[in-house]
C-alpha positions as CSV (number, residue, x, y, z in Angstrom):
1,X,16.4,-15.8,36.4
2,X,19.9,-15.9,37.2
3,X,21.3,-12.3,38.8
4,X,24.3,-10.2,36.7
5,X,27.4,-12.4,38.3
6,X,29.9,-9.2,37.2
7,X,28.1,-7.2,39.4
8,X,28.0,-9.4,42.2
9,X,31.7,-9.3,42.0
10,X,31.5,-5.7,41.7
11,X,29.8,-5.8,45.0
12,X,32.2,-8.3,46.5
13,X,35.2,-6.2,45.5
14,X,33.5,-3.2,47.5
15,X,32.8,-5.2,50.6
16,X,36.2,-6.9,50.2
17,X,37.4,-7.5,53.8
18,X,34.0,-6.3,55.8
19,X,33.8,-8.6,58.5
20,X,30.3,-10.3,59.3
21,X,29.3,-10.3,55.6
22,X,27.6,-13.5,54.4
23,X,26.0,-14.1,50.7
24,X,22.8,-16.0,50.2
25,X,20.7,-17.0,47.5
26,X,17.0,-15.2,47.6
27,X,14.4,-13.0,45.8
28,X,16.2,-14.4,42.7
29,X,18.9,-12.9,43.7
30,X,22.3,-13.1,45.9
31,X,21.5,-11.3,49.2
32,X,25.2,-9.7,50.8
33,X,24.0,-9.8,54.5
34,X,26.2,-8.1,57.5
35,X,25.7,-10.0,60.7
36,X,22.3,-11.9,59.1
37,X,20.9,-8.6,58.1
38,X,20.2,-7.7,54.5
39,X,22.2,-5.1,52.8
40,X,22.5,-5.3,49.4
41,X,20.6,-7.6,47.3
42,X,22.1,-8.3,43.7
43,X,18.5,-8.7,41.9
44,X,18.0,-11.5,39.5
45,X,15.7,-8.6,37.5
46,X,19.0,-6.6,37.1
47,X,20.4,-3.7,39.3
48,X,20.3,-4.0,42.9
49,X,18.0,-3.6,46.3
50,X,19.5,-1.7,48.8
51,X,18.7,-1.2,52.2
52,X,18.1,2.2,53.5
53,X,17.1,3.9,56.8
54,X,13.3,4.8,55.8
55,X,13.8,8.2,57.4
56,X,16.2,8.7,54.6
57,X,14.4,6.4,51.9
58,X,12.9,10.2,50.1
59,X,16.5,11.5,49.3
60,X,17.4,7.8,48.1
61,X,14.5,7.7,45.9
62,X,15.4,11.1,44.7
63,X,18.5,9.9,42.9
64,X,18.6,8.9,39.1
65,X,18.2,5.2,38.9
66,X,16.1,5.0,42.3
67,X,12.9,3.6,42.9
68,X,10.7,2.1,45.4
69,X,10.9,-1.2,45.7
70,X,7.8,-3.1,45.4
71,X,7.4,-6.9,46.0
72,X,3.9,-9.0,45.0
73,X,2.0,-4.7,45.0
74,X,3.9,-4.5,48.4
75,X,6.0,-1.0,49.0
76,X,9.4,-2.4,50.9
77,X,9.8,0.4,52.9
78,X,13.4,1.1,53.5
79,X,14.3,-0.6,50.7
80,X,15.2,1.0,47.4
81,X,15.3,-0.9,43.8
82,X,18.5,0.5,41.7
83,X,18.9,0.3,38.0
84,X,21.5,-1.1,36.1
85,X,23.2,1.8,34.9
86,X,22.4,3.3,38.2
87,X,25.1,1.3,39.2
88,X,27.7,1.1,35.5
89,X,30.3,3.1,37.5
90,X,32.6,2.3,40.3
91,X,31.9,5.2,42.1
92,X,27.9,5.2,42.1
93,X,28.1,1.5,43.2
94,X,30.3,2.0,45.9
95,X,27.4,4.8,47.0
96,X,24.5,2.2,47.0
97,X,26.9,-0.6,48.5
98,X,28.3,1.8,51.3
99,X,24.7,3.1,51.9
100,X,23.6,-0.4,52.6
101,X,26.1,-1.6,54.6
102,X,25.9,1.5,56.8
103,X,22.2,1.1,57.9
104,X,22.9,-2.5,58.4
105,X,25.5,-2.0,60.5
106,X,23.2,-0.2,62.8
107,X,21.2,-3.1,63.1
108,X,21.5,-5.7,66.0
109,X,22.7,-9.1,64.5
110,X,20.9,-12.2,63.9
């Protein structure tokens, strides 16, 4: 299944000049990785997979369009599946994508 290429370019816009940021092709989807760390994963299912810290993961899940993200009856913890219109406008996208990027900055690179 091939992932929503507008909203890939949605998320590329946001990211625009962020240094370290590589794309790559997985989970169906295109992963947007800072420093070979997953951030934001445009999902081949539609919507996204963001990356959270799990001490925050509740108060993502609390928001309309959140939910855990499961892979093969696995809960991803600190990961958080977002719906499509989760994501319809500018300003809740640039939410998700700027939550992303923020944990994975605090990550040490690959």
């Amino acid at each position: 299944m091939a992932y929503d290429e507008d909203l890939a370019n949605r998320v590329r816009e946001r990211l625009g000049g962020e240094p370290g940021i590589t794309e790559r092709r997985m989970f169906g989807g295109l992963a947007m990785m800072l420093r070979g760390n997953m951030a934001v994963v445009v999902r081949g299912a539609a919507g996204l997979m963001v990356r959270v810290d799990p001490a925050e993961a509740d108060r993502a899940l609390a928001e309309p369009g959140a939910e855990a993200t499961v892979m093969r009856d696995w809960v991803m913890r600190g990961w958080v599946t977002v719906s499509p219109a989760a994501c319809e406008r500018d300003a809740d996208l640039a939410r998700w994508v700027d939550r992303g990027i923020r944990f994975a900055r605090t990550l040490p690179a690959k």
